[in-house]
N, C-alpha and C positions, 0 to 999 in steps of 0.2 A: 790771916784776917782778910776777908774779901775787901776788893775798895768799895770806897762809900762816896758819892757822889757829893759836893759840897754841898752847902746851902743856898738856896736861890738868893741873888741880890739881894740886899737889904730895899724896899721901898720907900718911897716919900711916907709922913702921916697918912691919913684917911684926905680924900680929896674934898676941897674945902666949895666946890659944886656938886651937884648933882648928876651922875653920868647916866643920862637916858638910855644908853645901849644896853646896859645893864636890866634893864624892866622886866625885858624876858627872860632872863635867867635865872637859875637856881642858886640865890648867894646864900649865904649860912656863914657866922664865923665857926668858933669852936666850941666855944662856949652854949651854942645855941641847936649844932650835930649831937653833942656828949646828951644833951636835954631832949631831942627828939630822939636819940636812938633809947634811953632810958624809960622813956614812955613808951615806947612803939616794942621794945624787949622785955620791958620790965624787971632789968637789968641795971645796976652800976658799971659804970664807963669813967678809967681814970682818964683824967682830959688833958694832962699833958703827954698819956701814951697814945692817946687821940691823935693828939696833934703830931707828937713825933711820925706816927704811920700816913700820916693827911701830905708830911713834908717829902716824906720815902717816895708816895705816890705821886706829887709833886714832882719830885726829880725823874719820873720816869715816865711823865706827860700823863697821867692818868686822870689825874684833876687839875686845876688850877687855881694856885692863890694871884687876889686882885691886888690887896694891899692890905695895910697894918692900922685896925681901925686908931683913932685919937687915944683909945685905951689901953691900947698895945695888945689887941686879940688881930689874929690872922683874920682876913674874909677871904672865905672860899669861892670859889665858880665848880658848881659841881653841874651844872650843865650838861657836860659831854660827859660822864664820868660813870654811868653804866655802860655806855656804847664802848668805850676806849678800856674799861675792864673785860665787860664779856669778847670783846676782840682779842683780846692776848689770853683767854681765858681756852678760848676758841683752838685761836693757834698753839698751843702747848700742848692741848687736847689730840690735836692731828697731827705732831711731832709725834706724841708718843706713840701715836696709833701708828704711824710711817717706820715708826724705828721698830716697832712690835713687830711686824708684818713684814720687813725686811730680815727679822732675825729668823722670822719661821718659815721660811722657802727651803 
């Protein structure tokens, strides 16, 4: 069984201000990704396998959660989170290619 990276800290509640840095970024909890990918596929999304995959990515700097709203749903930062997928997406891409083209000399 491969390792599995823990789970990120536990967070405080939802923060009981308002964090203006946040303004420009792409926050979403869980609850509210399963509801937009639903509509935009037109598709059933189970949203705790959501979430387990949101956490996977999580651990491996792909997205970022901010904290645990008063509800106890994650909020997300998905901000950087096509740039930092098609990045590894990129480079896996040009492994293979490396390792393909090395095999064929």
């Amino acid at each position: 069984m491969p390792h599995r990276p823990t789970f990120p800290p536990s967070p405080t509640t939802g923060p009981t201000t308002i964090d203006h840095s946040l303004e420009d970024r792409v926050i979403a909890t869980t609850a509210q990704l399963t509801a937009a990918i639903e509509d935009a596929l037109g598709c059933r999304v189970n949203e705790s396998v959501l979430e387990d995959l949101l956490l996977e990515l999580d651990r491996r700097d792909y997205v970022d959660w901010v904290t645990i709203t008063r509800t106890g749903d994650y909020l997300w930062d998905l901000s950087d989170a096509p740039d930092r997928i098609g990045e590894a997406i990129a480079e896996a891409v040009v492994d293979r290619l490396e390792s393909w083209l090395s095999g064929s000399d």
